[in-house]
PDB file of the backbone (N, CA, C, O) and the ligand in Angstrom, with CONECT records:
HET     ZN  A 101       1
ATOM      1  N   UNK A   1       5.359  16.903  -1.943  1.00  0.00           N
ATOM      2  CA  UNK A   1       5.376  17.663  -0.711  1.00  0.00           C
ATOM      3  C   UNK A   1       3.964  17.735  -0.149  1.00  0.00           C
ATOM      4  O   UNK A   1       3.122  18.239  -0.892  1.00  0.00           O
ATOM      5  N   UNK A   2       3.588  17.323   1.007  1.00  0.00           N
ATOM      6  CA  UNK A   2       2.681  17.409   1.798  1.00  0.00           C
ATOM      7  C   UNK A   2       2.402  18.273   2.654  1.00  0.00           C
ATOM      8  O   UNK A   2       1.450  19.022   2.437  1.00  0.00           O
ATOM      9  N   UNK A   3       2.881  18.346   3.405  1.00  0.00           N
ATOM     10  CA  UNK A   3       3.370  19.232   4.566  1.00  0.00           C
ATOM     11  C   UNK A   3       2.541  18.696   5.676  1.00  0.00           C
ATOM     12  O   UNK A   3       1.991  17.595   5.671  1.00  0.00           O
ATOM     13  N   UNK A   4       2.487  19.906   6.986  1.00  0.00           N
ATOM     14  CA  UNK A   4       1.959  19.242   8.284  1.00  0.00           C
ATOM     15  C   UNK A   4       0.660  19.628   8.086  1.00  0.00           C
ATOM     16  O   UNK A   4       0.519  20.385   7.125  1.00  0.00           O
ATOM     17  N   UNK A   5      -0.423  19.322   8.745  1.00  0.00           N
ATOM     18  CA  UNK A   5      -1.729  19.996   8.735  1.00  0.00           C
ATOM     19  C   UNK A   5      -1.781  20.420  10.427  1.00  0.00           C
ATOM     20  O   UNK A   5      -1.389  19.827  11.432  1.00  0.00           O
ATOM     21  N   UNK A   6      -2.491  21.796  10.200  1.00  0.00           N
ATOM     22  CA  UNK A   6      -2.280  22.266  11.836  1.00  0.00           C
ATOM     23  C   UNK A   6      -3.650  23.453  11.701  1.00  0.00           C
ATOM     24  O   UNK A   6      -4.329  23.325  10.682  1.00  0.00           O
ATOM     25  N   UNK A   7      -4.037  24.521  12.636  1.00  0.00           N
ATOM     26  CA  UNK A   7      -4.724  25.301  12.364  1.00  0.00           C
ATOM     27  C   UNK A   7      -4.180  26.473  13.150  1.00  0.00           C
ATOM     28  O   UNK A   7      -4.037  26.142  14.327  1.00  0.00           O
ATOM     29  N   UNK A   8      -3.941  27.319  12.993  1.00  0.00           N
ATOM     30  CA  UNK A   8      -3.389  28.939  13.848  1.00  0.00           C
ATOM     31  C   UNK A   8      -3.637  29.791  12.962  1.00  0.00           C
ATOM     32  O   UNK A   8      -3.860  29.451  11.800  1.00  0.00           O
ATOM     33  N   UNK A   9      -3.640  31.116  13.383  1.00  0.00           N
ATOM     34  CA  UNK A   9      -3.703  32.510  12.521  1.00  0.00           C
ATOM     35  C   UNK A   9      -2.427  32.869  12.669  1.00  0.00           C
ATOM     36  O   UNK A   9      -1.871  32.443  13.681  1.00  0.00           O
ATOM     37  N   UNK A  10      -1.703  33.652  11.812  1.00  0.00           N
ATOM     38  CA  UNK A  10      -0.684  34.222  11.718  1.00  0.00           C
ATOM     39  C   UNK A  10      -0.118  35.508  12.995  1.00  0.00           C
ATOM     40  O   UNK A  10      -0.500  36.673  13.102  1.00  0.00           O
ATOM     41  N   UNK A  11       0.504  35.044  13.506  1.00  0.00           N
ATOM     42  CA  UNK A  11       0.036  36.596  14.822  1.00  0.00           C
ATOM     43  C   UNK A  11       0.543  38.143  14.292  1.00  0.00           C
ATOM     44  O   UNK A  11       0.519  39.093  15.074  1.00  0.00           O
ATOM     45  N   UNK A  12       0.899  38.255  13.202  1.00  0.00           N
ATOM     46  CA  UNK A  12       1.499  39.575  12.819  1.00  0.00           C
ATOM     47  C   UNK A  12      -0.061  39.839  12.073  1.00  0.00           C
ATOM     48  O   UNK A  12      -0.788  40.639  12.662  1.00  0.00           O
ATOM     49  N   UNK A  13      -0.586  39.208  10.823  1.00  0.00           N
ATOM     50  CA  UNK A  13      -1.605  39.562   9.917  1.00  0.00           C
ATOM     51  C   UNK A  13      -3.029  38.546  10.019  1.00  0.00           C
ATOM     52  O   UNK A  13      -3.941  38.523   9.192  1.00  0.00           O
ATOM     53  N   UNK A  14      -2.953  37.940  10.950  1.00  0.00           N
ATOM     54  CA  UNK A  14      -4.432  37.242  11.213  1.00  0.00           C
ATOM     55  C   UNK A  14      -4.620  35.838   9.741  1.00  0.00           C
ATOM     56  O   UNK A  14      -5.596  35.091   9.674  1.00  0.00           O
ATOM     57  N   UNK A  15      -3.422  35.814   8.733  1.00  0.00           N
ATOM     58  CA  UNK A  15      -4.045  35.396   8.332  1.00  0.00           C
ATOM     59  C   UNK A  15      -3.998  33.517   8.744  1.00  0.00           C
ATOM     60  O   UNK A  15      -2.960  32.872   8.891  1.00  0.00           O
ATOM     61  N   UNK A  16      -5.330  33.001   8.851  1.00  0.00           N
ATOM     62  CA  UNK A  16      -5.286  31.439   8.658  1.00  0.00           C
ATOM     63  C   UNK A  16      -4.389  30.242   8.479  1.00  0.00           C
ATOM     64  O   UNK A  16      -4.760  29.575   7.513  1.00  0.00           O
ATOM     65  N   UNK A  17      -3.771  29.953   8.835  1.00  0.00           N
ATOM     66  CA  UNK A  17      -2.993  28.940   8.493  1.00  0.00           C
ATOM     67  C   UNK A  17      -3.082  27.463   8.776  1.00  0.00           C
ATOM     68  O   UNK A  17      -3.038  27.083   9.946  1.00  0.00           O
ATOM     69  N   UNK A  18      -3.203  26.612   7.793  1.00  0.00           N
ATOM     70  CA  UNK A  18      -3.547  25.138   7.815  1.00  0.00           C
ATOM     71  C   UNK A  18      -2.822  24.240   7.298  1.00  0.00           C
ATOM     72  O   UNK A  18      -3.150  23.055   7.257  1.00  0.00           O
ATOM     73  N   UNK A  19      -1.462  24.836   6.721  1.00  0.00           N
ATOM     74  CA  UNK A  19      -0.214  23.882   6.778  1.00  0.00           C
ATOM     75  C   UNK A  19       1.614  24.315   6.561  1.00  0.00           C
ATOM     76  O   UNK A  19       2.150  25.184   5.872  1.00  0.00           O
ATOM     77  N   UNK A  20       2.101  23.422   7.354  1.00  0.00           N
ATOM     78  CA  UNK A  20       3.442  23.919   7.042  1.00  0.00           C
ATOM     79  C   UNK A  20       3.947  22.933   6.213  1.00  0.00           C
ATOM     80  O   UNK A  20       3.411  21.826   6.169  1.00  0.00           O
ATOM     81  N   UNK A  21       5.335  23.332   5.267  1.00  0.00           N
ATOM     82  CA  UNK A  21       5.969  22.461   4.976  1.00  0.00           C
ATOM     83  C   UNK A  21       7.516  22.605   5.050  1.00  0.00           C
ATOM     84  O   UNK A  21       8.113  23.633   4.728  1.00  0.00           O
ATOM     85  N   UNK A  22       7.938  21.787   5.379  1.00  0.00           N
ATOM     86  CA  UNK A  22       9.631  21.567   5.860  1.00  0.00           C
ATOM     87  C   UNK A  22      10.449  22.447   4.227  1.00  0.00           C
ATOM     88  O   UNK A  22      10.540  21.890   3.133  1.00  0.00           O
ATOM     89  N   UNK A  23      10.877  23.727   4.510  1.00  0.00           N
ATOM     90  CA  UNK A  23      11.412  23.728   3.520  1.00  0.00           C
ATOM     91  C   UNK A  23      12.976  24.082   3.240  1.00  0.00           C
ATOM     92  O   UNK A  23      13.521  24.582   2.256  1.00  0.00           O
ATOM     93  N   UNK A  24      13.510  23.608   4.551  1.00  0.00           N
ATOM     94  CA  UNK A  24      14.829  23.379   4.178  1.00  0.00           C
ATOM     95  C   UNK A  24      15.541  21.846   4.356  1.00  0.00           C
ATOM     96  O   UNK A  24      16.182  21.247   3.493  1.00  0.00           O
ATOM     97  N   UNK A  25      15.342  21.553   5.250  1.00  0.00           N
ATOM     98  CA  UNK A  25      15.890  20.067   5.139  1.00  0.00           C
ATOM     99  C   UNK A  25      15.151  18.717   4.170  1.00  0.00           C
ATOM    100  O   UNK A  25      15.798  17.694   3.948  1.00  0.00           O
ATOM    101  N   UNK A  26      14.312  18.832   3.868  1.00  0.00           N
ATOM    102  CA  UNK A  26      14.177  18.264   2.572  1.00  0.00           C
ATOM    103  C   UNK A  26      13.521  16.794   2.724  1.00  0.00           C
ATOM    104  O   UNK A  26      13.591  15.760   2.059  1.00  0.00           O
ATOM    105  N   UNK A  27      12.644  17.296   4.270  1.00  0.00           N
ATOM    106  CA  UNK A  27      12.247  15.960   4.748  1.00  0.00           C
ATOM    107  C   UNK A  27      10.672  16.360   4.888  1.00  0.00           C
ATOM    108  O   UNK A  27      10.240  17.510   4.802  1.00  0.00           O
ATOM    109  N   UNK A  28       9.958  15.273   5.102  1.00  0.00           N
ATOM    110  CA  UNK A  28       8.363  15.914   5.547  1.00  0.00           C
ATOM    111  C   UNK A  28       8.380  15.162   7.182  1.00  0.00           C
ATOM    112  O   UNK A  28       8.349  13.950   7.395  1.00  0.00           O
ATOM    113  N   UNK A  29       8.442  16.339   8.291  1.00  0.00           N
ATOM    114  CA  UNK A  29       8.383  16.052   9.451  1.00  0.00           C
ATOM    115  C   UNK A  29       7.559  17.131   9.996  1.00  0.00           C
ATOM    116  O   UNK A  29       7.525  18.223   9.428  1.00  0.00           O
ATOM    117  N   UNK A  30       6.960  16.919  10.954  1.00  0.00           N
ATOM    118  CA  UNK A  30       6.003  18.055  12.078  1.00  0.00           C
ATOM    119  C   UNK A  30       7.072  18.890  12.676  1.00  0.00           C
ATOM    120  O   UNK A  30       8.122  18.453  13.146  1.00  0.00           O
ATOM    121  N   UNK A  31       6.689  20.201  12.609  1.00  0.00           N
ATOM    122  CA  UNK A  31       6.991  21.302  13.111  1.00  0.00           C
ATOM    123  C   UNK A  31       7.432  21.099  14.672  1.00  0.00           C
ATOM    124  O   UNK A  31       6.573  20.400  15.210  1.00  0.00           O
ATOM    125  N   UNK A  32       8.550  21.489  15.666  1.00  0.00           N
ATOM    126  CA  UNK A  32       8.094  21.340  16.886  1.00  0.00           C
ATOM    127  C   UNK A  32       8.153  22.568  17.735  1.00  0.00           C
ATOM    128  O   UNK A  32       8.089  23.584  17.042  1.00  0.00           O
ATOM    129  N   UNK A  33       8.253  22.789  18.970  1.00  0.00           N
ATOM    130  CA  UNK A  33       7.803  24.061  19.272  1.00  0.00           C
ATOM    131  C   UNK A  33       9.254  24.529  19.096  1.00  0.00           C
ATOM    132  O   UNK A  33      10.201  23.760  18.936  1.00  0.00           O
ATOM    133  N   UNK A  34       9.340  25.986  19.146  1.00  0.00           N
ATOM    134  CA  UNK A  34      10.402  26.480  18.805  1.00  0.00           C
ATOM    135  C   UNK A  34      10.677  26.785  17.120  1.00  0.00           C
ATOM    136  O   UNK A  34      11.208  27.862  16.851  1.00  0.00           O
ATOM    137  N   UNK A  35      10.404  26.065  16.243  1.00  0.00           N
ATOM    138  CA  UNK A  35      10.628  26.096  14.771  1.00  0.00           C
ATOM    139  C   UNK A  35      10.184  27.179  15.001  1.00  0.00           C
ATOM    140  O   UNK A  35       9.418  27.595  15.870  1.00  0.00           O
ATOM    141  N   UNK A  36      11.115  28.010  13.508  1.00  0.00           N
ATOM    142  CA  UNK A  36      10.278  29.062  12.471  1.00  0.00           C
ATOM    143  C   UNK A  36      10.119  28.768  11.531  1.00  0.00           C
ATOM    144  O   UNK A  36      10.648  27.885  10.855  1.00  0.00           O
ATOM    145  N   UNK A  37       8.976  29.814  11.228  1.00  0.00           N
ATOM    146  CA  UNK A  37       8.345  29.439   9.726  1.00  0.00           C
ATOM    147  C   UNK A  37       7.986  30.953   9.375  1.00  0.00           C
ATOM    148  O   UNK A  37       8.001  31.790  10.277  1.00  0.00           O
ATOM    149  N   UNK A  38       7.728  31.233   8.328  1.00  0.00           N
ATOM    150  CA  UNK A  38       7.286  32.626   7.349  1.00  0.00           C
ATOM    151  C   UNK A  38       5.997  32.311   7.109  1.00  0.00           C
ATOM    152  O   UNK A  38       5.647  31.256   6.580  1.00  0.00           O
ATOM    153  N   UNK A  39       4.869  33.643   7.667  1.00  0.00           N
ATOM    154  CA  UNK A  39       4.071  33.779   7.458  1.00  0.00           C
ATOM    155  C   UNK A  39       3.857  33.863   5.331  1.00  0.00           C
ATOM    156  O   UNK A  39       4.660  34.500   4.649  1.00  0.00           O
ATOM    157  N   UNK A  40       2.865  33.226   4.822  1.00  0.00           N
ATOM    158  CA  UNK A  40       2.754  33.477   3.200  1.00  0.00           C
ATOM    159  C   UNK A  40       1.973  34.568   2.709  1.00  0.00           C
ATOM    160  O   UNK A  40       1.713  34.716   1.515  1.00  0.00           O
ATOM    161  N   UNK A  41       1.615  35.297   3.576  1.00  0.00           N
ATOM    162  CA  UNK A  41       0.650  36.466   3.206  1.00  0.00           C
ATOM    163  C   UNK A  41       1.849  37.841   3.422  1.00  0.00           C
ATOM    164  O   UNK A  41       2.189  38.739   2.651  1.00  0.00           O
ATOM    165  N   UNK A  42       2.201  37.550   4.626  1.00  0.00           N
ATOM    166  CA  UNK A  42       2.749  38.727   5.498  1.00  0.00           C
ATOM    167  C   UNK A  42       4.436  39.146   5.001  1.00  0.00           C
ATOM    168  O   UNK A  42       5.053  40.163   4.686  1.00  0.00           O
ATOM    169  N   UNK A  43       4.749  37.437   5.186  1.00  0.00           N
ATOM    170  CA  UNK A  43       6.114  37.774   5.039  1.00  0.00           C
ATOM    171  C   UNK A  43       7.097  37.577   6.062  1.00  0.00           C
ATOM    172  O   UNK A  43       8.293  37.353   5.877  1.00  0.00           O
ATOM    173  N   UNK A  44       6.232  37.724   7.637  1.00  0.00           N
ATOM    174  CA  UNK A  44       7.047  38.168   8.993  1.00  0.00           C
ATOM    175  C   UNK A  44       7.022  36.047   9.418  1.00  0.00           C
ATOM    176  O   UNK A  44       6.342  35.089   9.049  1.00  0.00           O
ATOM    177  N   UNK A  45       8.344  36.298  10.473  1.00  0.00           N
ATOM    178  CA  UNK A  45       8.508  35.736  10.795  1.00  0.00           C
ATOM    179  C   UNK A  45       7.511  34.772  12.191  1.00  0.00           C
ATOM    180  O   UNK A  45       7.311  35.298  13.286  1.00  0.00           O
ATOM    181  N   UNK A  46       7.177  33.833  11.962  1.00  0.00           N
ATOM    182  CA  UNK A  46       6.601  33.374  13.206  1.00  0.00           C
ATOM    183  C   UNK A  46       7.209  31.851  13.483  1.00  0.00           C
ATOM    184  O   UNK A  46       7.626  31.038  12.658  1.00  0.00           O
ATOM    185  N   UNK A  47       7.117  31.746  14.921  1.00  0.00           N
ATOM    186  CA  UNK A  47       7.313  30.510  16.013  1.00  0.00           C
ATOM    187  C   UNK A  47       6.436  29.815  16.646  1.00  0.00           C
ATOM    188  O   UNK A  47       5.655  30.237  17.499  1.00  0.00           O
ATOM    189  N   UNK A  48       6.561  28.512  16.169  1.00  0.00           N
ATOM    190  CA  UNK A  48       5.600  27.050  16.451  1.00  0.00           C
ATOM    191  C   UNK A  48       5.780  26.950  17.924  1.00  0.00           C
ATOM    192  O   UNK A  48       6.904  26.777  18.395  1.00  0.00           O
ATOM    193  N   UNK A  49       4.381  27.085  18.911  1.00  0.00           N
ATOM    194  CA  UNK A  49       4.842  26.754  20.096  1.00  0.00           C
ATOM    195  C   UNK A  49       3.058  26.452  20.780  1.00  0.00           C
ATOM    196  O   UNK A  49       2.227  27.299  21.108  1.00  0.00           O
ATOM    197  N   UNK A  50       2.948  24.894  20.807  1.00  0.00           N
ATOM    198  CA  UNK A  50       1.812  24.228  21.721  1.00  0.00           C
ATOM    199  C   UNK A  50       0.999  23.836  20.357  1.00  0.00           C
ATOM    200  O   UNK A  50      -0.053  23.213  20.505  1.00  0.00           O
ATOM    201  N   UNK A  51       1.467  24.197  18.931  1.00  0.00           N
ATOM    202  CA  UNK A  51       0.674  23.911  18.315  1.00  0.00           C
ATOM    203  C   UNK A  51       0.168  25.611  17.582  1.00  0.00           C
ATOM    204  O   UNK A  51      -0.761  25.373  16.810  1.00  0.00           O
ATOM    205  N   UNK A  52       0.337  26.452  17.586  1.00  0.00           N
ATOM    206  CA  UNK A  52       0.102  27.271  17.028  1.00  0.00           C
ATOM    207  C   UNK A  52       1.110  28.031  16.879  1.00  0.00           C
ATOM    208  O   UNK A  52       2.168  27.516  17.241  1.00  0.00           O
ATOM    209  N   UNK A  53       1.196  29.441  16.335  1.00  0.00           N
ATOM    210  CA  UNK A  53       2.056  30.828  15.911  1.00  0.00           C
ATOM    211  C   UNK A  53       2.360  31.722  16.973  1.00  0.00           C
ATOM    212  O   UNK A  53       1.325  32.160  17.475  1.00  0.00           O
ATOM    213  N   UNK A  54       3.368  32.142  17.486  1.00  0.00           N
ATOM    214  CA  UNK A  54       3.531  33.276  18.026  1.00  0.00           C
ATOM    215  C   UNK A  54       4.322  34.283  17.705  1.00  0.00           C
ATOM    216  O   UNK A  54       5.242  33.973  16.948  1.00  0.00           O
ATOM    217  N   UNK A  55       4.250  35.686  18.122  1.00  0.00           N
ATOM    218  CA  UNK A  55       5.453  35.927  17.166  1.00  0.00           C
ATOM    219  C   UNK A  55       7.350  35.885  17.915  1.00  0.00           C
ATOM    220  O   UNK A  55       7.476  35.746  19.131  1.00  0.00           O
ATOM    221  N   UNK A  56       8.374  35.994  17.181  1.00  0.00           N
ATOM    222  CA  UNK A  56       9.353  35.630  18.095  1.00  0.00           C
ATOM    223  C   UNK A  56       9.914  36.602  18.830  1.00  0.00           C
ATOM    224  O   UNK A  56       9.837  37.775  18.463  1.00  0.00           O
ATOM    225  N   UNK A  57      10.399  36.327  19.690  1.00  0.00           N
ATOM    226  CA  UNK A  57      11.162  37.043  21.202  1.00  0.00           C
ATOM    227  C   UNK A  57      12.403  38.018  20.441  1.00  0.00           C
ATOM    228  O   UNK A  57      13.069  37.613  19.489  1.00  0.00           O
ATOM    229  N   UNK A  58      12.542  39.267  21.023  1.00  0.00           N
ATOM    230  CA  UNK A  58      13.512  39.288  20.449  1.00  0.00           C
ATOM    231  C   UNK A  58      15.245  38.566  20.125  1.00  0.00           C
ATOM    232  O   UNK A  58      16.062  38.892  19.264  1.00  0.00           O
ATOM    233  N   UNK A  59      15.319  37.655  21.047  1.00  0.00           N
ATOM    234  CA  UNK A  59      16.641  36.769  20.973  1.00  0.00           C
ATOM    235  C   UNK A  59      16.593  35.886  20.061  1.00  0.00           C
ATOM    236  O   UNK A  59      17.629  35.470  19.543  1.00  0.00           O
ATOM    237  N   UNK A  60      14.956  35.292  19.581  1.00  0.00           N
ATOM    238  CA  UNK A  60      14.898  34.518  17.935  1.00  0.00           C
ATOM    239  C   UNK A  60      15.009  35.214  17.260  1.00  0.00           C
ATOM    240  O   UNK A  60      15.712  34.887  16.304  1.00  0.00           O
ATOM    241  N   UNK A  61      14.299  36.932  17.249  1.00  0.00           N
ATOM    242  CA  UNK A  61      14.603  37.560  16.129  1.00  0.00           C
ATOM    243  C   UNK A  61      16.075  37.750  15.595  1.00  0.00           C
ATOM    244  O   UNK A  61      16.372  38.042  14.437  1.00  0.00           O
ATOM    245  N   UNK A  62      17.104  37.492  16.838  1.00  0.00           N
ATOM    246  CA  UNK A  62      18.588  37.758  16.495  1.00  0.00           C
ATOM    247  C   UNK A  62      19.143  36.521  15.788  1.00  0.00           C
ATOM    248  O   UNK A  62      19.974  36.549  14.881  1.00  0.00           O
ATOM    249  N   UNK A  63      18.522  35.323  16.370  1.00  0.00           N
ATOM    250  CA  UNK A  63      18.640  33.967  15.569  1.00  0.00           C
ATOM    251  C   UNK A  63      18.359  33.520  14.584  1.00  0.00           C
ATOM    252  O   UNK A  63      18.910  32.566  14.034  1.00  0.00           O
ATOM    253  N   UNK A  64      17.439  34.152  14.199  1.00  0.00           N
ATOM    254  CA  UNK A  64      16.354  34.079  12.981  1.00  0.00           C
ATOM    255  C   UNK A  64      17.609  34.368  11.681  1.00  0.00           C
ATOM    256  O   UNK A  64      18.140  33.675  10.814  1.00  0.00           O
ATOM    257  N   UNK A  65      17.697  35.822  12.147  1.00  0.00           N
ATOM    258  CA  UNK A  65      18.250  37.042  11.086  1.00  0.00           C
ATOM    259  C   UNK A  65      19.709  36.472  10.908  1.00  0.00           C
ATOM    260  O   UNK A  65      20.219  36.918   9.881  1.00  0.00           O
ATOM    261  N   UNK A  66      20.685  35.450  11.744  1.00  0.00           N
ATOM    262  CA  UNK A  66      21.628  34.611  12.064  1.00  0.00           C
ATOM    263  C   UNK A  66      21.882  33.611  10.939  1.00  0.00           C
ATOM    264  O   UNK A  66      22.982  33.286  10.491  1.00  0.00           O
ATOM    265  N   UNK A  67      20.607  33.154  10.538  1.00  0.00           N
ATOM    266  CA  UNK A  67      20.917  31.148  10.706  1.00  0.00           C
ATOM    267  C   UNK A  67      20.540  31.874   8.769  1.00  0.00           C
ATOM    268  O   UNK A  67      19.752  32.705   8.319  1.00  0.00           O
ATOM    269  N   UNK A  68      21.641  30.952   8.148  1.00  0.00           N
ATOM    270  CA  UNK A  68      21.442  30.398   6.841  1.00  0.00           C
ATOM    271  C   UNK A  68      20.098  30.009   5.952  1.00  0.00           C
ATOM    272  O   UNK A  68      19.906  30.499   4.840  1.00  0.00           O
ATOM    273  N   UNK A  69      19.247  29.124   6.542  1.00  0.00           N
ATOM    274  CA  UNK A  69      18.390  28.775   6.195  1.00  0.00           C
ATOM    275  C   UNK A  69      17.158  29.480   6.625  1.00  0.00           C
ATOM    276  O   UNK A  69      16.189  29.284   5.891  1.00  0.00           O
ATOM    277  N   UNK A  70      16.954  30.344   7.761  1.00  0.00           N
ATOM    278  CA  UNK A  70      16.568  31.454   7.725  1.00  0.00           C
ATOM    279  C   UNK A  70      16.357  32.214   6.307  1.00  0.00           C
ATOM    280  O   UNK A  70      15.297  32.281   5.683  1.00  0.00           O
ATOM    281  N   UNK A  71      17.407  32.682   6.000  1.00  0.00           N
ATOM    282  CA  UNK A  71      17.730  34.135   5.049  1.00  0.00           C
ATOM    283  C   UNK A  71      17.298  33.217   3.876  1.00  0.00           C
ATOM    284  O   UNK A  71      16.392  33.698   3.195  1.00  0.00           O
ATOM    285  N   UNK A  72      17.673  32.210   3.560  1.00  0.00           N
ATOM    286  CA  UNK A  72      17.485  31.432   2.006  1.00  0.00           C
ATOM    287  C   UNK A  72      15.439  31.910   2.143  1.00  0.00           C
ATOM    288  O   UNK A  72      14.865  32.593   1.296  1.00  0.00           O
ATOM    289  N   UNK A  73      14.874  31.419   3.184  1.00  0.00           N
ATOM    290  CA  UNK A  73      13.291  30.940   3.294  1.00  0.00           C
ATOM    291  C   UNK A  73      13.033  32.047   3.346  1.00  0.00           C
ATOM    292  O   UNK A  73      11.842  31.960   3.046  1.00  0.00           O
ATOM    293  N   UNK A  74      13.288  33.578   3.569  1.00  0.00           N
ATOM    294  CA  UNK A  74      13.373  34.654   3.836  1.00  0.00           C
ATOM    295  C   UNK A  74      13.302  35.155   2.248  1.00  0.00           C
ATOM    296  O   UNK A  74      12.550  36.085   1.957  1.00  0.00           O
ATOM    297  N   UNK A  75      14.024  34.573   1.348  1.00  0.00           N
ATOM    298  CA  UNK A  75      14.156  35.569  -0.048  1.00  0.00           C
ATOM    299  C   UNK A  75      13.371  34.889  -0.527  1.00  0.00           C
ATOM    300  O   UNK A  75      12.420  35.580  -0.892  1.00  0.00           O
ATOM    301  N   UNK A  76      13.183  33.504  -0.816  1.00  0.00           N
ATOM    302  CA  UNK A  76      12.438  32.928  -1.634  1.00  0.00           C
ATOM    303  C   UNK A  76      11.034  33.130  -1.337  1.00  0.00           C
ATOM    304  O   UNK A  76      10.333  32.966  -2.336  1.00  0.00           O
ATOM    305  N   UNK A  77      10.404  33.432  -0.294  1.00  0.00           N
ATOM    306  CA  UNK A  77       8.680  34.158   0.505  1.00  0.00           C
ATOM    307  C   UNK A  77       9.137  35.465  -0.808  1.00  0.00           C
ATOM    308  O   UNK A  77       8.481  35.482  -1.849  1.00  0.00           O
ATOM    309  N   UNK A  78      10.285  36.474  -0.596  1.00  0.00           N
ATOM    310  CA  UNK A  78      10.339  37.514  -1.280  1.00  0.00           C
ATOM    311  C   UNK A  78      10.486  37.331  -3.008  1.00  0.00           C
ATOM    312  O   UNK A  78      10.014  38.125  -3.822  1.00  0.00           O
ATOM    313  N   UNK A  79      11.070  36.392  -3.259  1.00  0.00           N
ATOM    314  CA  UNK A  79      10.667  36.159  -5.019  1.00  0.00           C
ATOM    315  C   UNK A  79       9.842  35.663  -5.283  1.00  0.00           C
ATOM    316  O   UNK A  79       9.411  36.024  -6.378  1.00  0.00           O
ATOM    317  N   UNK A  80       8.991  34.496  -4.547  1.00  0.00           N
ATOM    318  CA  UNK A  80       7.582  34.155  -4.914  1.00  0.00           C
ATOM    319  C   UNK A  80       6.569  35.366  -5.075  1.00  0.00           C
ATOM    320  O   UNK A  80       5.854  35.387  -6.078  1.00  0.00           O
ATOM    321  N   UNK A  81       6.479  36.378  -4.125  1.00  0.00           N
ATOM    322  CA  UNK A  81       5.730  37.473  -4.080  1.00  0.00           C
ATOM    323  C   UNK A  81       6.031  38.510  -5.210  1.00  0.00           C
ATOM    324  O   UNK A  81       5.155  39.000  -5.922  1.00  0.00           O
ATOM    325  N   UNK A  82       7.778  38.878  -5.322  1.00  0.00           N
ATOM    326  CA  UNK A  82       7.936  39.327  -6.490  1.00  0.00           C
ATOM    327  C   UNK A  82       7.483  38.768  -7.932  1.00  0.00           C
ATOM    328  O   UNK A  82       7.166  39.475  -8.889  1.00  0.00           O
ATOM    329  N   UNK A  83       7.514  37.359  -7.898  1.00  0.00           N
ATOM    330  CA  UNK A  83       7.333  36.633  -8.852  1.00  0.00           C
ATOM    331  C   UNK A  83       5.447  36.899  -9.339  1.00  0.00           C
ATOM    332  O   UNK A  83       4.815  37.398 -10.270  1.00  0.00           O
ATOM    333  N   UNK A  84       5.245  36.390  -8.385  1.00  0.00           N
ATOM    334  CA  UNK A  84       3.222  36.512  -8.112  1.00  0.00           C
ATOM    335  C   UNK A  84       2.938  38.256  -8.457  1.00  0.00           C
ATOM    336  O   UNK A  84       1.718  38.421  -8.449  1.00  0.00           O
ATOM    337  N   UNK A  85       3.537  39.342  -8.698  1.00  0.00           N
ATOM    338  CA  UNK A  85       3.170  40.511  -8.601  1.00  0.00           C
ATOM    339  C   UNK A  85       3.209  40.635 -10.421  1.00  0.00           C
ATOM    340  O   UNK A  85       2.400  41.239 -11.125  1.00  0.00           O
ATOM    341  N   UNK A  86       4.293  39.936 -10.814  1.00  0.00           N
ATOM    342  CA  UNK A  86       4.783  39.955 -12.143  1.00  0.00           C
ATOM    343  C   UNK A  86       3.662  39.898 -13.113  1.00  0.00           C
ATOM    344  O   UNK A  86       3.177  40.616 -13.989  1.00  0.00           O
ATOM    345  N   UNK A  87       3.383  38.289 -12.375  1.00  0.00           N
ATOM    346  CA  UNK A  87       2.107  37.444 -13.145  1.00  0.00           C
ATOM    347  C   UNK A  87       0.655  38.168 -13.027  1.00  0.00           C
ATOM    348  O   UNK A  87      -0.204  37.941 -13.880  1.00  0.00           O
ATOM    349  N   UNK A  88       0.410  39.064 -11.917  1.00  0.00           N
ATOM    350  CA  UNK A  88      -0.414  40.120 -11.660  1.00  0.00           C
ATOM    351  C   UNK A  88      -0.884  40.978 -12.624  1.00  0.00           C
ATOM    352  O   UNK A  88      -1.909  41.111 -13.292  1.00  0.00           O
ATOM    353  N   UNK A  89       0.284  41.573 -12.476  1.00  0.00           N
ATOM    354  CA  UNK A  89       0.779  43.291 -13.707  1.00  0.00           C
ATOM    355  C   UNK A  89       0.699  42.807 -14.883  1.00  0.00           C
ATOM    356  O   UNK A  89       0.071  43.558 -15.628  1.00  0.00           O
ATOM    357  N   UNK A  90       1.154  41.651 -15.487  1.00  0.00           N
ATOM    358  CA  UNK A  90       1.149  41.104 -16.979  1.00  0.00           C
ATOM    359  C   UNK A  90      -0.482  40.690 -16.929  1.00  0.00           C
ATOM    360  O   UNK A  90      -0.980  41.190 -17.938  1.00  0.00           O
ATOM    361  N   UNK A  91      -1.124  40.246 -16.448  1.00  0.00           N
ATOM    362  CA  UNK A  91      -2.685  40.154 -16.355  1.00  0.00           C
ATOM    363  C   UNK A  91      -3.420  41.672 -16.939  1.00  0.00           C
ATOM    364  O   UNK A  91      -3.849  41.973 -18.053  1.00  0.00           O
ATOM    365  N   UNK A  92      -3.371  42.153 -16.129  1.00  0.00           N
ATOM    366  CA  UNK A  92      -3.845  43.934 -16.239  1.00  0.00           C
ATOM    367  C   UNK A  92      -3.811  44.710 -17.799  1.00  0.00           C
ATOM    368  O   UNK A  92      -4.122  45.896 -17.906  1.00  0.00           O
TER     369      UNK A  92
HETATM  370 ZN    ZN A 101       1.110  37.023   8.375  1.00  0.00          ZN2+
END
């Protein structure tokens, strides 16, 4: 997995972002405007549009919260983080 290389800040948490990767269809293709993607810091949802992040309208947010592959990319941001908190606390 490669992913795209791009540069934007996250518009919910500022943070940096310098690549996406396709993670439901199972292909390595460029983002186009309109895609969503999950911020990896934040969690929140953001939309590819000119080349950077914005955040979505509320009628994506209804689409978003809609679509299948949404909700899958949605839990797995949430068990990686659960997961990463684990490996944290067992550190300590
Ligand atoms: Zn964020």
């Amino acid at each position: 997995m490669t992913g795209h290389v791009f540069y934007s800040n996250c518009a919910w948490c500022g943070t940096r972002h310098d690549r996406a990767t396709n993670a439901t269809d199972g292909e390595e293709c460029a983002p186009v405007d309109g895609d969503a993607t999950v911020c990896f810091a934040c969690g929140e949802w953001l939309i590819f549009e000119h080349g950077y992040l914005r955040r979505p309208t509320a009628a994506e947010f209804i689409e978003i919260g809609s679509d299948d592959d949404c909700r899958r990319a949605r839990a797995a941001w949430v068990f990686m983080t659960r997961t990463s908190e684990q490996f944290t606390d067992s550190a300590k």
